[in-house]
N, C-alpha and C positions, 0 to 999 in steps of 0.2 A: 652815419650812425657812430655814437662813442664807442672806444672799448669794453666800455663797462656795460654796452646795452650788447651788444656785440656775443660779448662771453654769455651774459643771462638767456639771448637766443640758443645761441649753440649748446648751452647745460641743457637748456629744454629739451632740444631737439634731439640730444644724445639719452635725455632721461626717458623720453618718452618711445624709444626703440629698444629699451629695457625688456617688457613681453617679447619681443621677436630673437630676442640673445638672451630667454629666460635659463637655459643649462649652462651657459658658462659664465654669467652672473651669477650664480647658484655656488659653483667651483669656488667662488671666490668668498661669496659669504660665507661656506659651509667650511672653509679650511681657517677662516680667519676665525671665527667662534670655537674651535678647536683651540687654536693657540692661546685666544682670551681667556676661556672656561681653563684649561689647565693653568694656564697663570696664575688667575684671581684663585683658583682651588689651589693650590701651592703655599701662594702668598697667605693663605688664611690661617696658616699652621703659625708661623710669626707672629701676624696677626693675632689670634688666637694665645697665643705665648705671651705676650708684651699686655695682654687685657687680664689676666690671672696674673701677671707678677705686679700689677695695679691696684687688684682688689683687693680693699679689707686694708689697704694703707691707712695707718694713718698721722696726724703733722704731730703727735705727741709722741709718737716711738722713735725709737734713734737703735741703729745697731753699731757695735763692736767689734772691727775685725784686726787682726793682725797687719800691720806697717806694706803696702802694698798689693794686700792679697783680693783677686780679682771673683774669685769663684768661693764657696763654703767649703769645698774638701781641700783648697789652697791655703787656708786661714788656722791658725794654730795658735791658743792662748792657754796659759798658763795661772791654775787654778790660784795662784797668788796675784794675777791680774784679775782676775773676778772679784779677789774681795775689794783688790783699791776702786773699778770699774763700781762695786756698789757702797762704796764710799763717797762716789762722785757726786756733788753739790747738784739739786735740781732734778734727780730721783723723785720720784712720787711714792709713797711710806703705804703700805695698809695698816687695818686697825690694830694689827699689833706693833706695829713702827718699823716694818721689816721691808727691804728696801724691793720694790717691783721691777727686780732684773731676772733673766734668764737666760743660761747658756746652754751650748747643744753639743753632743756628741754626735755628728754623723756617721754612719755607714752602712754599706748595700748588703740587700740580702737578697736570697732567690727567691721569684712568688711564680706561680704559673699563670695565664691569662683564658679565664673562663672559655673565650670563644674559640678560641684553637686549642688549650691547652700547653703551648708555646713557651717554655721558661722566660723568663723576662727577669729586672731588676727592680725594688721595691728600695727606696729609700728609709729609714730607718733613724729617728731622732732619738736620742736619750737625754729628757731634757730635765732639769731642778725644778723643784719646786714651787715657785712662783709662775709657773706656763701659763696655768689656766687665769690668771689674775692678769698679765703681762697681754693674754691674747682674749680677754670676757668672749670674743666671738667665737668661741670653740665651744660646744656643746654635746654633751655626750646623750646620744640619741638611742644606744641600747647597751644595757650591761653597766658597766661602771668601770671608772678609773684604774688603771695600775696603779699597785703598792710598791711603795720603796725595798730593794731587796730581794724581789722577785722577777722568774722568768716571766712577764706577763705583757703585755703589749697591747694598745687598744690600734683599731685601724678606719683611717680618714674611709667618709662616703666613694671619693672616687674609687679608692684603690678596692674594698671590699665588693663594688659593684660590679668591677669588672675583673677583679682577679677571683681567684680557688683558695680556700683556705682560710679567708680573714674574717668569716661571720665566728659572730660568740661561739664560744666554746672550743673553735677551731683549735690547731694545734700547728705551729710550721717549725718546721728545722731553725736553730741560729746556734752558729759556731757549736754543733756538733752537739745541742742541746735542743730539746724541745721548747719551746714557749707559747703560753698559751695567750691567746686570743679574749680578752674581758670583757671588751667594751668594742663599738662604734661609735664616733663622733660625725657631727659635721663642723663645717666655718663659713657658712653663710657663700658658699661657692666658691672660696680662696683658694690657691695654693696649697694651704695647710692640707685640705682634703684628697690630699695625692700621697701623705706620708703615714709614716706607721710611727707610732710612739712611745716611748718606756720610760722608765727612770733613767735620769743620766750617770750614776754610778755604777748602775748593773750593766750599761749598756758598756760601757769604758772597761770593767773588769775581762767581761765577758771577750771583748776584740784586745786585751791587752793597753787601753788607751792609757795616757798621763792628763793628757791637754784635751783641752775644748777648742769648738771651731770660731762659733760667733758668741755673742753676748748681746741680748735685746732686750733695752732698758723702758719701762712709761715712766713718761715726765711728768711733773707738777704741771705745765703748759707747752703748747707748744713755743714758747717765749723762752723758755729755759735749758734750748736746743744748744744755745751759743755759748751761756756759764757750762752748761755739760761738757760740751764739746772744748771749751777751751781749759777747762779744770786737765783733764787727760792731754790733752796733745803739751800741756804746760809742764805735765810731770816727766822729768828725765829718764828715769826708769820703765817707762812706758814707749815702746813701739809698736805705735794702732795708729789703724785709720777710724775716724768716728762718722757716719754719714746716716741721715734722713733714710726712714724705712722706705722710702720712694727712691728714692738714691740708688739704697744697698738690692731693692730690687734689679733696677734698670741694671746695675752690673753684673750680679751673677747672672741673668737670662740674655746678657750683648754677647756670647762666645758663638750659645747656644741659636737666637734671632741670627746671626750673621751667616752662622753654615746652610740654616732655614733658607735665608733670603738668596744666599749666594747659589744653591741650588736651583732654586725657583727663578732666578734669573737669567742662569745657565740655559737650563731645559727651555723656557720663553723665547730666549734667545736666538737657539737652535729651531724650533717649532716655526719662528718669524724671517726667519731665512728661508726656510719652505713655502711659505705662505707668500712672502713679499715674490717667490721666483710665480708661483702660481699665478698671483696677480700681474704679474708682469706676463707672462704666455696670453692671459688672458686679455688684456689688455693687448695685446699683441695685434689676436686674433679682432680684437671688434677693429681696430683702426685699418686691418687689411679689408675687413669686409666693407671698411667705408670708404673706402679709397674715390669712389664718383663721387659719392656725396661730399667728402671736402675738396675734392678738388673743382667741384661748382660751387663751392662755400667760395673757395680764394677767388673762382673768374670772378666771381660777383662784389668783391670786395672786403669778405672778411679777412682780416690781418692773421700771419702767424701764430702772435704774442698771441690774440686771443683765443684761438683754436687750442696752444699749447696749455691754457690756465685751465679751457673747458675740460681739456682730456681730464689732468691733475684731481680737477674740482670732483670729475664723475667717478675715476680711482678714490679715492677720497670717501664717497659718498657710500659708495658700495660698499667700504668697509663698515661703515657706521651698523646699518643689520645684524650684521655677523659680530660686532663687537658687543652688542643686549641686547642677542641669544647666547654669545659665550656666557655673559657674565649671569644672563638670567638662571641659563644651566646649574651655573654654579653655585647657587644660590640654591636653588631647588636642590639639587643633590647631595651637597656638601657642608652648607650653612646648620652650624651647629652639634653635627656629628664630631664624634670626638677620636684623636689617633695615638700611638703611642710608641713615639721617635723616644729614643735614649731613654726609654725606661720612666716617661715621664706623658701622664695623658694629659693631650692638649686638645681642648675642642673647638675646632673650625667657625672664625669670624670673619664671614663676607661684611666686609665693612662699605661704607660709602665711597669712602679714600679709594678702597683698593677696585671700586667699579669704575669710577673715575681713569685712575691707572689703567685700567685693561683698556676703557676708547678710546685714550690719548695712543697706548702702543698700537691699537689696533688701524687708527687715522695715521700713524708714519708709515706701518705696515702700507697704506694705503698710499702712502703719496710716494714713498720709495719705489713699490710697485707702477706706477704712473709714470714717471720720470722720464723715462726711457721712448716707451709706446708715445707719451706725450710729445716729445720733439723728433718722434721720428714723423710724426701727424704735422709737423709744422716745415716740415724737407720734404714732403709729396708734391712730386712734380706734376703741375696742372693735365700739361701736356699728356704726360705718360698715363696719368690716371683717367681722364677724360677716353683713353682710346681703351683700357682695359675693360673685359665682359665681365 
């Protein structure tokens, strides 16, 4: 008999003793879906993160940040770089020929969060006049726009839904002043709908500002990215980076994704070190119970190698269950709900990628678990095991 018919016996034979070691095959599936379900729920906040700093891009926007700057509250320009910025060749004009840029004044304020009450931090744009033109996807869904001049603020679908304070008429503290609450908008599910918005002059007075953070230009085409873009980087007097509204996303949300992901791989990590000793006991345990039966496996002429690939293969396999019930859990529980790290709500995307990810961790889980019990199954002595009850 080949090796390869060899091991396909022996998978059999150890799969079909599965019922009679249904609670410590259980052990194994039920700690490893543990460890997948909290992974892929982890990862989906990332996830989740990286799919909003995506949406509502698009190839004709271009943003404007200061020489280096990696994050929005990092980025510092200079109202006299705004006018050369909308001087730049490749601008798209409205009908009164005025150039469709727009810069922002950021900063936080305190809002509370509906479901506990919890202070949290609310983002806060004060942005020029051209927003609404610069961003058409923004629509104001109740109340109306702020006025130039005034304490008045309208607040994105997210933040109003789940915070206290931001429906019309509302009123929230800002630097020791009341500001009222005019409008709701939405953005078509963006980003944008997590910020709160004003004018950008009132909003700079008000916190003492000079300088703006970015600047977000619509182009005549997206073709007109690279006269834009080289018009500015060509002027001396100018220290900016100019980059693709896909660009300038992927980098202010990389600080933010990496603590995400670095936590979620951490705690994974830790979870699969439990899980891989589990499968390893257990695995322990079925190779001591079988000690006659391989050791009449080898009188009769099965080989080591293939004994050690069978154990491997059945470690292996047992994982597989427990890795889509983790990921299913997680799906069902977690998919689509939304959380709110840093003051910023992100709603939970079990993605395909990240199901994938969970079976691959959960099959090393599985064969690391194996490894061991596997070639101690291939060192049982005929002899010894033949005589044991």
């Amino acid at each position: 008999m080949t090796q390869f018919r060899q091991i396909a016996a022996l998978l059999q034979l150890s799969l079909s003793g599965i019922p009679q070691r249904l609670g410590t095959s259980l052990v194994t599936v039920i700690g490893i879906a543990c460890v997948v379900g909290v992974l892929i729920s982890m990862l989906s906040m990332g996830s989740g993160l990286r799919r909003i700093a995506i949406q509502n891009n698009r190839a004709d926007r271009a943003v404007v940040s200061s020489k280096g700057a990696q994050s929005l509250f990092a980025s510092n320009l200079s109202t006299s770089t705004l006018a050369v910025v909308e001087s730049a060749p490749g601008i798209k004009k409205d009908a009164e020929g005025k150039p469709l840029a727009t810069a922002y004044v950021a900063v936080l304020v305190n809002t509370r969060r509906k479901s506990n009450h919890v202070r949290s931090i609310s983002a806060l744009f004060g942005v020029t006049t051209q927003f609404f033109k610069v961003y058409p996807e923004v629509e104001i869904t109740a109340g109306r726009t702020f006025r130039p001049g005034l304490h008045e603020l309208i607040a994105g679908k997210k933040r109003y839904e789940q915070f206290e304070g931001l429906e019309v008429g509302d009123k929230i503290r800002v630097r020791g002043a009341d500001w009222t609450v005019v409008g709701n908008f939405s953005a078509n599910g963006g980003g944008l709908e997590d910020l709160l918005l004003a004018d950008a002059d009132t909003v700079a007075s008000a916190f003492g500002r000079t300088t703006m953070q970015t600047v977000t230009v619509l182009l005549d085409s997206p073709q007109k990215y690279d006269e834009f873009a080289g018009a500015l980087k060509a002027n001396p007097a100018l220290e900016v980076d100019v980059k693709h509204e896909a660009e300038w996303s992927a980098t202010i949300t990389k600080t933010t994704t990496g603590i995400l992901d670095f936590i979620s791989y951490f705690v994974g990590t830790v979870m699969a070190i439990g899980a891989s000793l589990g499968a390893l006991n257990v695995m322990y345990s079925i190779i001591d119970a079988r000690k006659r039966e391989i050791a009449t496996l080898r009188a009769i002429g099965f080989g080591g190698g293939p004994i050690v690939v069978s154990v491997l293969l059945e470690s292996v396999l047992l994982s597989l269950p427990g890795a889509l019930l983790g990921a299913a859990i997680a799906w069902a529980w977690f998919n689509g709900n939304t959380v709110h790290p840093f003051g910023t709500s992100i709603p939970l995307a079990i993605t395909p990628a990240l199901v994938i990810l969970g079976i691959v961790w959960a099959l090393v889980i599985g064969l690391i678990g194996g490894i061991l019990p596997a070639l101690r199954s291939a060192r049982v002595s005929v002899t010894t095991a033949l005589r044991a009850t």
